[in-house]
LUMFIFI-706635 format. One record per residue (C-alpha): residue in one letter; chain; residue number from 0; x, y, z. Coordinates in Angstrom, 2 decimals, padded with zeros to 5 digits. Example, Ala and Ser with C-alpha at 12.3 -4.5 7.8 and 13.67 -1.06 7.14 Angstrom:
<sites>
SITE  aa  ch    i        u        v        w
SITE   a   A    0   012.30  -004.50   007.80
SITE   s   A    1   013.67  -001.06   007.14
</sites>
This chain:
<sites>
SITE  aa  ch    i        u        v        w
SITE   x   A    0   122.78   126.60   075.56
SITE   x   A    1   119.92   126.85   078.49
SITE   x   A    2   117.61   124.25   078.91
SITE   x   A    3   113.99   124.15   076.75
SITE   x   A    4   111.53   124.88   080.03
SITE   x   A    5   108.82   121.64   079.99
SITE   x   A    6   105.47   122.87   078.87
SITE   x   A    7   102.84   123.49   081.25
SITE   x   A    8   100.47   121.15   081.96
SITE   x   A    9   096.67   121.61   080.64
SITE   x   A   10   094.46   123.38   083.51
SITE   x   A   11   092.10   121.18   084.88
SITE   x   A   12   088.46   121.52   083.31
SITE   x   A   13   085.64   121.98   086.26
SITE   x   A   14   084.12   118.74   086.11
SITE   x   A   15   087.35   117.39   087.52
SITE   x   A   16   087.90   119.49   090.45
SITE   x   A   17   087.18   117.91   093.60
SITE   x   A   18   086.88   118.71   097.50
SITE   x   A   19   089.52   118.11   100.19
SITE   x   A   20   088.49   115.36   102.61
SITE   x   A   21   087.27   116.68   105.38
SITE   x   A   22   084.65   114.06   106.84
SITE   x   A   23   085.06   112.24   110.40
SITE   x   A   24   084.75   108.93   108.56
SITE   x   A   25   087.74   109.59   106.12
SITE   x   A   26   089.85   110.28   109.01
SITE   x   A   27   088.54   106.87   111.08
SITE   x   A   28   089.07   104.60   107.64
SITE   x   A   29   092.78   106.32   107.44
SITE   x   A   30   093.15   104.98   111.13
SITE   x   A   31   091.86   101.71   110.44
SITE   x   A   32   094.39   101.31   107.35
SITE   x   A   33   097.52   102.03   109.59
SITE   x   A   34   096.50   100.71   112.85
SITE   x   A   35   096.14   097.49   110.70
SITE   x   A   36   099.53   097.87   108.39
SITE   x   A   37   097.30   098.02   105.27
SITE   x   A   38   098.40   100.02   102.50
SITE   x   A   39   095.57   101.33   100.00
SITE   x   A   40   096.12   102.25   096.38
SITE   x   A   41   093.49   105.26   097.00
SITE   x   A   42   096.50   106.68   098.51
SITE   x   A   43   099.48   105.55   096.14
SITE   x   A   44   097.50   106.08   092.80
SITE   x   A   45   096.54   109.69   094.46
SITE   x   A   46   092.57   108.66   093.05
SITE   x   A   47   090.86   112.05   092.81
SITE   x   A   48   087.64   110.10   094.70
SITE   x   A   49   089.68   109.22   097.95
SITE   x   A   50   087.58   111.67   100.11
SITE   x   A   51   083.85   110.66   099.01
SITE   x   A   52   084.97   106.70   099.32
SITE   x   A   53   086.91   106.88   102.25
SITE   x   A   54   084.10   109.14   103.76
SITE   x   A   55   082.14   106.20   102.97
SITE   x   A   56   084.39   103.73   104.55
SITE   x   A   57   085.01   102.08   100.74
SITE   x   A   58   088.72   101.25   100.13
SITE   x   A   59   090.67   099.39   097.72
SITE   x   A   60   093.49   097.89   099.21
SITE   x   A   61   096.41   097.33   097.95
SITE   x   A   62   098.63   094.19   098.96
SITE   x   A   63   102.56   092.84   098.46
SITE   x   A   64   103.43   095.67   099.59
SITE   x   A   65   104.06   099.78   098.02
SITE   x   A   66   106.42   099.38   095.72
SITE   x   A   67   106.36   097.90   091.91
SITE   x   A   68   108.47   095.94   090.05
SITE   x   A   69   107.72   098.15   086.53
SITE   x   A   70   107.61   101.55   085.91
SITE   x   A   71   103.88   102.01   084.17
SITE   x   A   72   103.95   105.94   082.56
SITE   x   A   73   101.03   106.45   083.85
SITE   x   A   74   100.83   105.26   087.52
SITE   x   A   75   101.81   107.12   091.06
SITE   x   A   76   102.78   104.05   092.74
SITE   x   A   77   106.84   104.22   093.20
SITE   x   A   78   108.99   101.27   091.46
SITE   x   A   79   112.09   099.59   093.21
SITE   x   A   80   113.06   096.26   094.37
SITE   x   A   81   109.60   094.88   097.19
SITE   x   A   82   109.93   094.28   100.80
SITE   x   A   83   109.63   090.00   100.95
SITE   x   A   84   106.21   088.85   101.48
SITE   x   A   85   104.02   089.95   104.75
SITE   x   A   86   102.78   086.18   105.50
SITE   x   A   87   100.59   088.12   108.26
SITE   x   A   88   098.59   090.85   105.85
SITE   x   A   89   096.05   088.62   104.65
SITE   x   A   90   094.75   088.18   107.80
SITE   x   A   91   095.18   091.54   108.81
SITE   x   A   92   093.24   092.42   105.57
SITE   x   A   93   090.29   090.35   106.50
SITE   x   A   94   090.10   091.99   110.29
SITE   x   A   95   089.86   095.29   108.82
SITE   x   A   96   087.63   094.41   106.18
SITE   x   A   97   085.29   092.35   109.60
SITE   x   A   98   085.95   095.63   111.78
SITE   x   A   99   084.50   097.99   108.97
SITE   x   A  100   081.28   096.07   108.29
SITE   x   A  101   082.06   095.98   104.18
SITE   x   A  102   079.66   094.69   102.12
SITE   x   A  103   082.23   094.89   099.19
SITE   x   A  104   085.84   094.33   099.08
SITE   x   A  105   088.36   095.31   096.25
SITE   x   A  106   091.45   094.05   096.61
SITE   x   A  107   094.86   095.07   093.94
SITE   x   A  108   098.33   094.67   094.10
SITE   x   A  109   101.72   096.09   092.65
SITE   x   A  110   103.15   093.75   090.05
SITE   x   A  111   105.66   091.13   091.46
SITE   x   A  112   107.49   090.23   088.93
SITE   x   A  113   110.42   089.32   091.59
SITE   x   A  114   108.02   086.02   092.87
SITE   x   A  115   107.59   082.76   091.46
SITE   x   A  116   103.72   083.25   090.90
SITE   x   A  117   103.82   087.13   090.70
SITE   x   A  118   101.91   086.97   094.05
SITE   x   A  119   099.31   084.90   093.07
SITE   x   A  120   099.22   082.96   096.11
SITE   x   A  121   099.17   085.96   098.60
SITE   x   A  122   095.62   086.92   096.56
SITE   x   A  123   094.25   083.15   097.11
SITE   x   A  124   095.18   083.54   101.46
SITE   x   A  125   093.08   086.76   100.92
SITE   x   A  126   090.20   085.25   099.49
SITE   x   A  127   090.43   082.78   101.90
SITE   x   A  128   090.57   084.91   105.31
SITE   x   A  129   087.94   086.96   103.84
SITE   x   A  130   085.39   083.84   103.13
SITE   x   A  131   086.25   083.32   106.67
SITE   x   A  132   086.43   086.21   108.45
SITE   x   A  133   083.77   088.42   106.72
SITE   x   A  134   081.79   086.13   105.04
SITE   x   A  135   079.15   088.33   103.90
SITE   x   A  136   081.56   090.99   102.26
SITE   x   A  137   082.02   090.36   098.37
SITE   x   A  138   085.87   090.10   096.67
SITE   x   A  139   086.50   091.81   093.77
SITE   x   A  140   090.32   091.77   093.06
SITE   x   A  141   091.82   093.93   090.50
SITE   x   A  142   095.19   091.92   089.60
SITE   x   A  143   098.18   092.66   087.56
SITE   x   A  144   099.08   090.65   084.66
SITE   x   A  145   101.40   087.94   086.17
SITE   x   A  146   103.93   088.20   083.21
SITE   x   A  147   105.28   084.50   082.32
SITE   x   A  148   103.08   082.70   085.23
SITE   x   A  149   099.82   084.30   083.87
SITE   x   A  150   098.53   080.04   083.58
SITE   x   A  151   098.99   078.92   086.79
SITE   x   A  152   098.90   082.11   088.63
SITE   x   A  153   094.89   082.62   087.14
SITE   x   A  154   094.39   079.21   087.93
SITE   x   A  155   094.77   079.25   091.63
SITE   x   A  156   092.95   082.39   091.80
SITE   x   A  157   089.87   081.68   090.14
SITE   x   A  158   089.69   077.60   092.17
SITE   x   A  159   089.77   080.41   094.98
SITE   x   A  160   086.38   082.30   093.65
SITE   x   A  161   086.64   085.87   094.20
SITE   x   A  162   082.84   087.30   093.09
SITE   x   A  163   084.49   089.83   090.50
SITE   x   A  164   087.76   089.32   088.78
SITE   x   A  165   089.47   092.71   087.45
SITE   x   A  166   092.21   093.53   085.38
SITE   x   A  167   093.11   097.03   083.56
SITE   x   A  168   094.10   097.02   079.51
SITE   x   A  169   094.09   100.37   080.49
SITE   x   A  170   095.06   101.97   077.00
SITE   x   A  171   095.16   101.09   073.26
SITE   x   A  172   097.33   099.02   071.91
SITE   x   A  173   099.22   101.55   070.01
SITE   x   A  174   100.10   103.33   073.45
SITE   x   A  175   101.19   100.25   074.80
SITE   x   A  176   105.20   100.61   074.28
SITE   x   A  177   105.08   104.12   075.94
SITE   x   A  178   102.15   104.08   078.57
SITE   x   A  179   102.78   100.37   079.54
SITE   x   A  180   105.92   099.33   078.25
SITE   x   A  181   106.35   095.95   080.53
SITE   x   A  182   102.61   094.71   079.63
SITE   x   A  183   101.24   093.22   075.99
SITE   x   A  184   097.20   093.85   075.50
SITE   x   A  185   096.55   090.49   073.95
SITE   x   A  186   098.27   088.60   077.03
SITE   x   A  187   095.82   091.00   079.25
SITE   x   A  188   092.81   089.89   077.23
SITE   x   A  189   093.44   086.33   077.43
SITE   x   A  190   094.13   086.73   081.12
SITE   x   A  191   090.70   087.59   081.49
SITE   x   A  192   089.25   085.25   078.63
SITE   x   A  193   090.77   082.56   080.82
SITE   x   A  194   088.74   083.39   083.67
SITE   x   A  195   085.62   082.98   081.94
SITE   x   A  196   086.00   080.01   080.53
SITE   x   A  197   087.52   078.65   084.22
SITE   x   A  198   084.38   079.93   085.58
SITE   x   A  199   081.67   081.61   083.90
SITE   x   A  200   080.00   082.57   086.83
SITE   x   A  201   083.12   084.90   087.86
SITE   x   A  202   082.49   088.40   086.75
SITE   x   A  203   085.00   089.81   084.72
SITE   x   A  204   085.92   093.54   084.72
SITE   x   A  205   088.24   095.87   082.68
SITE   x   A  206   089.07   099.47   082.49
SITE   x   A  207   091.00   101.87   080.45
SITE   x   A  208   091.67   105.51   080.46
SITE   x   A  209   091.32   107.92   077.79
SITE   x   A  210   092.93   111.53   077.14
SITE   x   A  211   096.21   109.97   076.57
SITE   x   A  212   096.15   110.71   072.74
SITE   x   A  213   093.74   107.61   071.67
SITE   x   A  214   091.26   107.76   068.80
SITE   x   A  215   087.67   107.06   069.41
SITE   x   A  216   087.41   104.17   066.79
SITE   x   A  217   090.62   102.61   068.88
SITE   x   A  218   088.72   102.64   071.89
SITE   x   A  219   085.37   101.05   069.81
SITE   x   A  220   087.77   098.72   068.90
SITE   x   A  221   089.04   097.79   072.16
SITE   x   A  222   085.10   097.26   073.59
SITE   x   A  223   084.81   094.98   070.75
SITE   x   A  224   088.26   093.06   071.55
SITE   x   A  225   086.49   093.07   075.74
SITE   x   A  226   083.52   092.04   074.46
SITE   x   A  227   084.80   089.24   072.43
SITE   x   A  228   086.61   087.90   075.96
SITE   x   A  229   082.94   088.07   077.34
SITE   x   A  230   084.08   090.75   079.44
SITE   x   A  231   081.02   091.86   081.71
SITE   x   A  232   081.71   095.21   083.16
SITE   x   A  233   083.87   098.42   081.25
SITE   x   A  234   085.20   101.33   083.19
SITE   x   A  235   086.13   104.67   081.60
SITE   x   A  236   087.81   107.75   082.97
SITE   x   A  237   090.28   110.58   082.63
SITE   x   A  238   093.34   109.91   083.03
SITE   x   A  239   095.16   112.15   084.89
SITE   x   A  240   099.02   113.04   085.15
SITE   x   A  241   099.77   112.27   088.89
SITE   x   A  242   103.32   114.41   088.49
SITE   x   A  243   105.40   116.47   085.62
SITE   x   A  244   107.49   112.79   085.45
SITE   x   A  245   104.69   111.06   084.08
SITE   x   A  246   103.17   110.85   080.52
SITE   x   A  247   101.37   113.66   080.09
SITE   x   A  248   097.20   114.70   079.40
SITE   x   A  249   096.87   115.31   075.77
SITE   x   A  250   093.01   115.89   076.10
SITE   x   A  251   090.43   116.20   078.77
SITE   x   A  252   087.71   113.85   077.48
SITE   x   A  253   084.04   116.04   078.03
SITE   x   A  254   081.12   114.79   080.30
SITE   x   A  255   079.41   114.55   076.80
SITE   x   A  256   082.07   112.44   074.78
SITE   x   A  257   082.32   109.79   078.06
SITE   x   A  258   078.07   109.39   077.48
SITE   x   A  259   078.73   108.77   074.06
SITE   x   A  260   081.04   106.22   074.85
SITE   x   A  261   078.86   104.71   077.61
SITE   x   A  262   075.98   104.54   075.04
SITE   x   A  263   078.42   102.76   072.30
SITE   x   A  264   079.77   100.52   075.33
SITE   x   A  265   076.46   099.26   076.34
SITE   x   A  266   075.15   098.85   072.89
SITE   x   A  267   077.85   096.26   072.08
SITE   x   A  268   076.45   094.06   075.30
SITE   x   A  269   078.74   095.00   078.11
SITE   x   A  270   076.16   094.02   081.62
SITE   x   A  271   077.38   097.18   082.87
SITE   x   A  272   079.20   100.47   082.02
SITE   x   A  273   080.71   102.98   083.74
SITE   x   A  274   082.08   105.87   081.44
SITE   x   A  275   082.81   109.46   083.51
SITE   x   A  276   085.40   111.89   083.56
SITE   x   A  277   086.11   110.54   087.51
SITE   x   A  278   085.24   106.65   087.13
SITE   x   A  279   088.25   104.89   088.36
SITE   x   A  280   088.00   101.02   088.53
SITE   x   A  281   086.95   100.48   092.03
SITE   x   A  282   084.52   103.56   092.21
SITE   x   A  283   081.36   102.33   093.50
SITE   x   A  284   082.24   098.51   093.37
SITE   x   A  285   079.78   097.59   095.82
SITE   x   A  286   077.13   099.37   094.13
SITE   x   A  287   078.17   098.46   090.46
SITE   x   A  288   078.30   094.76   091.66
SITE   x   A  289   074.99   094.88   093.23
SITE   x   A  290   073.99   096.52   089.71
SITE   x   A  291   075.94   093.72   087.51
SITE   x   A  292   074.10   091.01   089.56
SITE   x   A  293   071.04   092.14   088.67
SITE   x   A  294   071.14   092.73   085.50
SITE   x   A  295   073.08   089.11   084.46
SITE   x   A  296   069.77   087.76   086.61
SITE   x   A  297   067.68   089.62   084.37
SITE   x   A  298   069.54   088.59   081.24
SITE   x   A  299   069.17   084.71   082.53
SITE   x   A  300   065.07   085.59   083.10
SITE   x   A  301   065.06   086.63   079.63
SITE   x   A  302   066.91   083.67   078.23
SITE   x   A  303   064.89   080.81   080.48
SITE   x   A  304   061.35   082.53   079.43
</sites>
């Protein structure tokens, strides 16, 4: 009997077609990134906005190494057993970030579920060399979940004060056993409920993807679960199948249905939203902080007066 051929995938809509890089400045941040060892998840998560950021000399780098210890259905980056820990790439990290002139940092990682504190400690040296070596550029670090150590591991981070502190529910519960089967949502959200009430003046960030096969009253629900953790900023995009292997688009969200969701978002009290077909979680950071400053300054003008 001959083998059912897989079905094709959906054709990309317009409003998610995007140029080649091209620019001068792409090509001198890709120099930068290997001249210093530095390994970017612009790259490994193939982000459809690598050539405007890049071109802008904006990239999220991504630390303990390239390879994961899950197996996410959703994400490019390969899984395996990690290289041991570079004891050197925090410093490297904050050289680059010196050399570059950044304003804003973001700063991720692959989950290391092989360590004793899921890598926890590698994110407070960053922190550190940055306050150091760049102390005008701003840390935002998108972390993973730090399964069984999430405690201590948040913890040491927060006593280390990065300006934003990220992490992804990225779906719906229901989708949870098949689009991240070695994460649970409600340890995610009280990873970042912890943060706040460590430190309130932390920002606290979360993001999730639609087009996966999610209703629109699971994803009201979810803002309401973010909001709820006093979660400041929401990101929203397409998700997008990075190869046949992966779980697969079931719908490509309109420009339309991601304002109506940005309306709904910022309705329920969210400081900021981002909700496009191409917003990815560290698209326009800098800017977006800049923006989520002002407005929880505004907020506190409006509370003292």
């Amino acid at each position: 009997m001959s083998e059912t051929a897989p079905a094709p995938r959906i054709p990309k809509p317009a409003w998610l077609r995007v140029r080649a890089p091209t620019s001068p400045a792409f090509a001198e941040t890709r120099r930068l990134m290997r001249a210093k060892g530095l390994t970017t998840v612009c790259e490994e998560a193939a982000c459809p906005n690598i050539g405007e950021c890049w071109s802008q000399k904006h990239a999220t780098v991504m630390i303990l190494g390239d390879t994961c210890t899950r197996a996410c259905a959703f994400c490019n980056v390969k899984t395996g057993m990690p290289q041991p820990v570079d004891l050197l790439e925090p410093e490297h990290l904050a050289e680059a970030a010196a050399e570059m002139g950044l304003e804003h940092i973001v700063v991720t990682s692959v989950d290391r579920d092989d360590l004793a504190d899921g890598g926890a400690g590698q994110f407070v040296r960053v922190i550190q060399q940055l306050r150091k070596r760049a102390p005008n550029t701003t840390i935002e670090i998108l972390t993973p979940d730090f399964r069984n150590k999430a405690a201590a591991a948040v913890e040491a981070i927060v006593a280390a004060r990065p300006d934003v502190y990220n992490h992804n529910l990225e779906t719906v519960p229901r989708l949870y056993p098949t689009i991240r089967p070695g994460a649970r949502y409600y340890a995610s959200l009280r990873l970042l409920e912890t943060v706040k009430r460590l430190d309130p003046t932390i920002f606290t960030k979360s993001g999730v993807m639609v087009g996966l096969g999610e209703e629109r009253m699971e994803i009201h629900q979810v803002m309401d679960d973010m909001r709820s953790a006093d979660i400041d900023f929401l990101t929203m995009g397409q998700y997008l199948q990075p190869t046949p292997r992966h779980a697969k688009v079931v719908e490509f969200v309109t420009p339309d249905a991601f304002k109506a969701y940005g309306s709904i978002a910022r309705a329920k009290g969210f400081l900021l939203v981002a909700a496009t077909p191409l917003t990815r979680s560290s698209y326009h950071a800098g800017a977006d902080f800049a923006k989520m400053r002002d407005a929880r300054n505004a907020q506190l003008a409006r509370t003292a007066s």
